[in-house]
Each structure stands twice: as structure tokens, then as C-alpha cells.
C-alpha positions as CSV (number, residue, x, y, z in Angstrom):
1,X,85.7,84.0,66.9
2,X,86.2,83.3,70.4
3,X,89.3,80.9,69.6
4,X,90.5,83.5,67.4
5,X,90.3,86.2,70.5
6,X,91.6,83.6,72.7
7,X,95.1,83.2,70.2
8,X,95.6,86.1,69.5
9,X,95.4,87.0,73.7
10,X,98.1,83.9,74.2
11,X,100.3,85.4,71.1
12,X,100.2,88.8,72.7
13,X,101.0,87.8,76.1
14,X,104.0,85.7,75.1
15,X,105.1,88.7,73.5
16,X,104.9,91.3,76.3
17,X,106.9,88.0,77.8
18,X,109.7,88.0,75.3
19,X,110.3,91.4,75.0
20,X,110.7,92.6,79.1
21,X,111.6,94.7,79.6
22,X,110.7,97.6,77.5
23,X,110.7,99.9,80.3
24,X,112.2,101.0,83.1
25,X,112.3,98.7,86.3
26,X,111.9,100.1,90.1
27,X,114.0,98.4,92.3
28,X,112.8,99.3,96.1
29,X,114.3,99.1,99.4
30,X,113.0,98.8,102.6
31,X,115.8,101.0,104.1
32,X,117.0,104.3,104.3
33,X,119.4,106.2,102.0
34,X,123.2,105.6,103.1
35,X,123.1,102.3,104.6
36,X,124.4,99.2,103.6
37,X,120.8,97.9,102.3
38,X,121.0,101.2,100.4
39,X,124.4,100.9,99.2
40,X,123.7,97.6,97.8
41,X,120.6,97.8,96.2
42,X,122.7,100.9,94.0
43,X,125.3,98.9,92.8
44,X,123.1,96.1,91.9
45,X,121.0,98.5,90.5
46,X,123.7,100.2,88.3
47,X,124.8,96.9,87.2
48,X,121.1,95.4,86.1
49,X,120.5,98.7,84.2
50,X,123.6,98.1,81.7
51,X,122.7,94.1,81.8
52,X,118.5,95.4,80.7
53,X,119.4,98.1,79.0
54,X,116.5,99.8,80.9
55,X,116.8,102.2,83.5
56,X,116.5,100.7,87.4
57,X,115.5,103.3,89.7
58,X,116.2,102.1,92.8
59,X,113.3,104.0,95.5
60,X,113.7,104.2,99.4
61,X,110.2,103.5,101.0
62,X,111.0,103.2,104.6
63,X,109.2,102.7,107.6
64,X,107.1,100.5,110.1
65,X,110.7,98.9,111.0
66,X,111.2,97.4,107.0
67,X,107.3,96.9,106.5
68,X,106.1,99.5,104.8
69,X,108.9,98.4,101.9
70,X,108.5,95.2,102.0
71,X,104.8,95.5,101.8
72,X,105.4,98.3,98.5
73,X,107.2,95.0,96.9
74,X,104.7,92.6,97.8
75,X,102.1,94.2,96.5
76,X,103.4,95.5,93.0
77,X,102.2,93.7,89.9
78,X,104.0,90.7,89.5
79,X,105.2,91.8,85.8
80,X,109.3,92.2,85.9
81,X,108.8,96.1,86.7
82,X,109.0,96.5,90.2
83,X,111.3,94.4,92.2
84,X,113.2,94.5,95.6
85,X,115.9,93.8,97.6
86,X,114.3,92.3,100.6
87,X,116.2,91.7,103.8
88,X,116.5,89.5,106.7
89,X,114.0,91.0,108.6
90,X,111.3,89.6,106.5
91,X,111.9,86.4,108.5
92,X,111.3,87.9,111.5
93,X,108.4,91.2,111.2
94,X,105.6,88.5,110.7
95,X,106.7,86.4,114.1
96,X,106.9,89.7,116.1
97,X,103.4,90.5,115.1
98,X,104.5,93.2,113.0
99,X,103.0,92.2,110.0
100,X,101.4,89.1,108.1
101,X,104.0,89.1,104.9
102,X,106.7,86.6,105.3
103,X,109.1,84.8,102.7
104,X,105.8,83.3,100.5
105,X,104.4,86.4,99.5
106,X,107.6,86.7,97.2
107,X,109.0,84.8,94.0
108,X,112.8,84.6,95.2
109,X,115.5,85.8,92.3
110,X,118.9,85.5,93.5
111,X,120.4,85.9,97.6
112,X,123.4,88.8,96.7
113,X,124.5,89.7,100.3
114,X,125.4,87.7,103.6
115,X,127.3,89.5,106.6
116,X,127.3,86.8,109.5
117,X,127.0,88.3,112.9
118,X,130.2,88.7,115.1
119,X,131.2,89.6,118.9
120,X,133.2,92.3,119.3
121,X,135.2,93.4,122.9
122,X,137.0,96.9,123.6
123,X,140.5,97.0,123.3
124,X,140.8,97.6,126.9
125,X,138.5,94.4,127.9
126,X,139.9,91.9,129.9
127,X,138.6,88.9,127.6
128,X,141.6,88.3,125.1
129,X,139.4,85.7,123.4
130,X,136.3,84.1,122.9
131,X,137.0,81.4,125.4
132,X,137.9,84.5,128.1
133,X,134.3,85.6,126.9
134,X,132.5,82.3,127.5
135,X,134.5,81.4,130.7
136,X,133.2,85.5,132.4
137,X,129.3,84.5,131.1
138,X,129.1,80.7,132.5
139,X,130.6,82.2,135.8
140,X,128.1,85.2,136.1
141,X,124.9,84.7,134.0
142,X,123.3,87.9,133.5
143,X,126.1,90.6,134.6
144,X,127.9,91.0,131.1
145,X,126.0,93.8,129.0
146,X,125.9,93.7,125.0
147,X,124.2,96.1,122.6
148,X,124.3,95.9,119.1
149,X,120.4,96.6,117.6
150,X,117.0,97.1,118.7
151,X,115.6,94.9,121.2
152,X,114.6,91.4,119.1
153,X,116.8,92.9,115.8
154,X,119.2,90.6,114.2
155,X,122.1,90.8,116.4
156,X,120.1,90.9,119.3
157,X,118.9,86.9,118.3
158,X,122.2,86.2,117.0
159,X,123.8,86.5,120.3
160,X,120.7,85.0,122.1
161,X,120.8,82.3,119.6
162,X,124.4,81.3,120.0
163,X,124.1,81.4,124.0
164,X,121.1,78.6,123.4
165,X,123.1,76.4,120.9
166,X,125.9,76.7,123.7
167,X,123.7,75.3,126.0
168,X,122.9,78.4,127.7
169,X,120.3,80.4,128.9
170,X,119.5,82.7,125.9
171,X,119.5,85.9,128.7
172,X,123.0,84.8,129.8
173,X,124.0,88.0,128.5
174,X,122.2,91.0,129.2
175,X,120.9,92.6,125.8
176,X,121.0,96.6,125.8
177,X,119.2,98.1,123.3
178,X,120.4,100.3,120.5
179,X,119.4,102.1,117.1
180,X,122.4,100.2,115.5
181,X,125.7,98.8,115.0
182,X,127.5,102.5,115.4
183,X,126.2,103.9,118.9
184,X,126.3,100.7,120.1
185,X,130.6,100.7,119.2
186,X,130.5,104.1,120.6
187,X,129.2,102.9,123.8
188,X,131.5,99.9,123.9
189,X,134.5,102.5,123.5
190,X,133.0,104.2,126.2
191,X,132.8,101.3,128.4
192,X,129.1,101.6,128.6
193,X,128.6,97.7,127.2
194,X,131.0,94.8,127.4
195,X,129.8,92.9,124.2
196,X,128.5,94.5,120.6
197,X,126.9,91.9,118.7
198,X,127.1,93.1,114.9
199,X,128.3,92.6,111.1
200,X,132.8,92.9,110.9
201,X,131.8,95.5,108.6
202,X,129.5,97.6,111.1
203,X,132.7,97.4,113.4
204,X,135.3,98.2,110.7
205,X,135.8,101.9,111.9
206,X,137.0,101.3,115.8
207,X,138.6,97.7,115.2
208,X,140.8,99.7,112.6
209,X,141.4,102.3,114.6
210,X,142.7,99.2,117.9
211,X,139.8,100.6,119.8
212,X,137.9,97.3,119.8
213,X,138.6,93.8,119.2
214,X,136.9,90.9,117.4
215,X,136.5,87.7,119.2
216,X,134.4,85.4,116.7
217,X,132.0,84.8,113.7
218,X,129.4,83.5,113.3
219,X,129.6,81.8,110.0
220,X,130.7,78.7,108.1
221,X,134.5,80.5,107.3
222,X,136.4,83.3,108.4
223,X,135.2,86.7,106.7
224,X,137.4,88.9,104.2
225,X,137.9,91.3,106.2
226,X,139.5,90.0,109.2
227,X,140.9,86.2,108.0
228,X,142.5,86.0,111.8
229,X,139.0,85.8,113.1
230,X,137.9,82.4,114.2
231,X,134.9,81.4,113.3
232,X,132.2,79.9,116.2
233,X,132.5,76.3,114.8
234,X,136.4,76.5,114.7
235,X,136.3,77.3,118.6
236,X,133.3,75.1,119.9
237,X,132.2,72.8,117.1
238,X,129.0,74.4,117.1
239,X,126.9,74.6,113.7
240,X,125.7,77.8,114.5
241,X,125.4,80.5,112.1
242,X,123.9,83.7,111.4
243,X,124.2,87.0,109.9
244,X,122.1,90.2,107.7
245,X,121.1,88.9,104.3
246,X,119.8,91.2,101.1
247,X,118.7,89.4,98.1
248,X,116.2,90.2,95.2
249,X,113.0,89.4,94.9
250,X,110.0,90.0,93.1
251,X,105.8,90.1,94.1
252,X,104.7,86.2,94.3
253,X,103.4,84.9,91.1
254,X,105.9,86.5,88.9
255,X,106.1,84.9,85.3
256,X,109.3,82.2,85.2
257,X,110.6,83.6,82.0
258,X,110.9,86.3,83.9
259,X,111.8,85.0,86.9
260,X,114.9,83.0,84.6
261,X,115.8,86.0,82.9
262,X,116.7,87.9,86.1
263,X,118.4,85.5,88.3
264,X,120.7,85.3,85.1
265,X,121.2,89.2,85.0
266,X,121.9,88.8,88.6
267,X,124.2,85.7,88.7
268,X,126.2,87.0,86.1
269,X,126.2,90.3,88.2
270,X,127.4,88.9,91.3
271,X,130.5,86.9,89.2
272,X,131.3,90.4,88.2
273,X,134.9,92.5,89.2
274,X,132.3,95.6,89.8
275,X,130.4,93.9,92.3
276,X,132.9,91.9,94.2
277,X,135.1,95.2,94.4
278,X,132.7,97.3,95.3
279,X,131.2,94.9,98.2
280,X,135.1,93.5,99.2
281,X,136.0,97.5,99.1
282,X,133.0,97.9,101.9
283,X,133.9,94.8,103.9
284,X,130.2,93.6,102.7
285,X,130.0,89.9,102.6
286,X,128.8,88.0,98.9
287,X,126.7,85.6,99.3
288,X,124.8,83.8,96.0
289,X,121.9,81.4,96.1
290,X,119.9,80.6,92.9
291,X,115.9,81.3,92.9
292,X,115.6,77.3,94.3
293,X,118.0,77.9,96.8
294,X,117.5,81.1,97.9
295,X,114.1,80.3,98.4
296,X,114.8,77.7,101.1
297,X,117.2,79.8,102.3
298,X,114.6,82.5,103.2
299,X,112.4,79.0,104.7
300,X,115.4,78.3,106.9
301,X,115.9,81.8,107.7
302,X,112.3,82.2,108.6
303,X,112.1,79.3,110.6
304,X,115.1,80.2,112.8
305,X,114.2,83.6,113.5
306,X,111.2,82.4,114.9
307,X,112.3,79.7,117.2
308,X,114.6,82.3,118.8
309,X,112.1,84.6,119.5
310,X,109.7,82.1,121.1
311,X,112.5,81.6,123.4
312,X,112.9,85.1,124.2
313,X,109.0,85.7,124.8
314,X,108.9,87.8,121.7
315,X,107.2,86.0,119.1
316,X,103.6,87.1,119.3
């Protein structure tokens, strides 16, 4: 009898298995409506609900700086029904003593999203190009001013991370904090900050409108958006890069059928005119990794994030 129960238990689960989903999925993100993280997580969303043919309601659950999300996806059943598009703060909460959840509390599905970071003058500065830039903060450490995020956000350890793979001091620049990308353009329009540290995208409105120019990104090619934009290893030969990520990922221990089935929905997704137009029409950067790669790619984001803020006296 037992050996019966114990078949007919196997049979059943491999069933549940095979036929997921046969409900709707919650996607959730640990951002606010009307961002980019936002905005992403509904196209994907939209997308993997004609791929399922379940609905995906996407839900907001903000807070505690990305935590209170991330935990919400962490701690969800590990069945295919709730999943999450996690972002690059994930590599960094746990080193600033925010939380304990890093990249292994998840099962990583696919990486959807890169926007390296990039410097970005005022029209009216006096540095015409990167090299102008670098020249003013080797000749007086500590007097330029850059905003850009929060005080240990992304773009605030993308710039201090560049300055150290420069060889200098990661304070060479003086790091003003803000609540984003937008008043921190404002204030460089208004002269208030000599450098914003942000996403292209983030600086679309005011480099559109020649109120502010970009100088260089920080990533492997030139972006989309703005081809004529050298990127850091063009100009210096430095390896460094850095930028936002979103990908998708579901609560650790998720089944592998599962785990297969999705990162196909999603691949396929991303290869899609819907999704590249969408993203290229919103200057977003596409980035795919499979669930292997992405994986390490979280490890190696993880692992940078928290070297950089060791070396700012953040990591707790």
C-alpha cells in the first residue's frame, strides 16, 4: 500500500509539473509604478501571458530601498506562480547591511535588461570630453561635484568604481546625493553639480534637448541610443564596466522543468520585434543571459558591488 501511495504521489506531482501553469502567474517588482523597472516588468509581463496562456499580473511591492520586493519573491513558493524581476540592487542591499538576501536565495531564469552607467556634463561645461574630464579631477581631487543616486546607489559606485580602476582615489570626485537620475539633470542644468553619473536613457530628456552632454560609457560597446558615445575602454583601455540590470527570477529551489520552460518563454521573448521596439523605443538597453549565465552574472555582480563599497567605508 505504501508503494502504491508513494506512485501514485510521484505520478501526481509530475503531473502538476507538466501541466504549469494552470493558473495565473504573479510577476512582482521591487519598484514603484512608472519607472523603468516598472515599465519593463509590463512588457515582459504582457508578452509571457500570450507565451502561457495564463494571466501575469505583474504587482508593485515597494519599499525598504528594493527589500521588501525582493524579499515578497524570495519568499513565495517555489512552484512557477510567483516570479520576479529582481534588480541590481540585490547585489548590493545585503553588503550595506540592509538585508541578508543576496543572489542565492533565487533560481536565476533569464537577465532581460542592461543600461551601463554613463557621465554626463552640461552643455555649458568647460570639459568637451572625457579626457577634459579626467585631466580637471587628477589636477584637483575632490573639487568636481557629481550627483546621480542616493548615496552608495548604483551610479554613485559606478563613478567611484571607475575613478579606482583609473587608479584613483574612489573620492576623487565629490558624490552629491540625490533621489535619482532626473533631479540630479535638473541640478546639473542648473549648475548645481558638474558630473551626473547615470543610465543614457535617464539623460535622454536634457541631452535631446543640447542642455547636457555625454562624455562616456561604461560598457563593452557604444549604446543605441547615442552610437557617437565612446565607450570607457575605447578611451583608456580600461575593462571597466557597469550599469542597472533587471532580469527574472524565481524563489530558490524552483523545479527545473519549470525553471527550462520559462527561460524558453523568456528567450524567445527577448528575440521578439515587441520587446526590442518597445525597449529600443525607451532607449532601454537588452541584455540576455541564459539561467547558467545569468546566474554568474548576478555572482559577478555581487561580488563587485561589494568590493566598491568596502572601499568607500559602506559595506557593513
Amino acid at each position: 500500500m505504501k508503494t502504491v501511495v508513494a506512485a501514485a504521489a510521484v505520478l501526481t506531482f509530475g503531473a502538476a509539473h507538466a501541466a504549469w501553469p494552470d493558473r495565473p502567474v504573479t510577476l512582482i517588482v521591487p519598484w514603484g509604478a512608472g519607472g523603468g523597472t516598472d515599465a519593463t516588468a509590463r512588457i515582459i509581463g504582457a508578452l509571457l501571458e500570450k507565451e502561457l496562456g495564463q494571466p501575469v499580473n505583474v504587482v508593485n511591492r515597494t519599499g525598504g530601498n528594493g527589500v521588501v520586493g525582493h524579499q515578497a519573491i524570495s519568499g513565495a513558493a517555489p512552484d512557477g506562480y510567483t516570479i520576479g524581476l529582481a534588480t541590481v540592487e540585490i547585489a548590493m542591499m545585503h553588503h550595506q547591511g540592509l538585508t541578508q538576501l543576496s543572489y542565492k536565495n533565487y533560481t536565476p531564469i533569464a537577465l532581460m535588461n542592461f543600461d551601463p552607467a554613463a557621465l554626463t556634463v552640461s552643455a555649458e561645461s568647460p570639459y568637451k570630453t572625457f579626457d577634459d574630464l579626467l585631466k580637471a579631477v587628477k589636477a584637483n581631487p575632490g573639487k568636481l561635484k557629481a550627483s546621480g543616486t542616493g548615496q552608495g546607489g548604483i551610479w554613485h559606485l559606478g563613478l567611484a568604481g571607475m575613478l579606482g580602476d583609473l587608479k584613483l582615489e574612489p573620492t576623487a570626485v565629490r558624490f552629491v546625493p540625490s533621489n535619482g537620475a532626473a533631479p540630479a539633470m535638473v541640478d546639473l542644468a542648473a549648475g548645481g553639480v558638474d558630473i551626473v553619473a547615470a543610465s543614457l536613457p535617464e539623460a535622454r530628456s536634457l541631452i535631446d534637448a543640447g542642455k547636457a552632454r555625454p562624455l562616456v560609457i561604461m560598457a563593452n560597446a557604444p549604446a543605441a541610443l547615442y552610437p557617437k558615445v565612446p565607450t570607457l575602454k575605447s578611451l583608456t583601455g580600461s575593462n571597466w564596466t557597469i550599469g542597472a540590470w533587471r532580469g527574472i527570477v524565481a524563489p530558490k529551489n524552483l523545479p527545473a522543468d519549470i525553471q527550462t520552460k520559462l527561460a524558453g518563454h523568456l528567450q524567445k521573448i527577448y528575440n521578439s520585434k515587441e520587446y526590442k521596439d518597445f525597449m529600443g523605443g525607451r532607449g532601454f538597453g537588452t541584455m540576455y543571459a541564459d539561467s547558467a549565465e545569468f546566474g554568474k552574472f548576478m555572482e559577478k555582480s555581487d561580488g563587485d558591488m561589494g568590493q566598491i563599497l568596502k572601499t568607500l567605508g559602506m559595506a557593513k
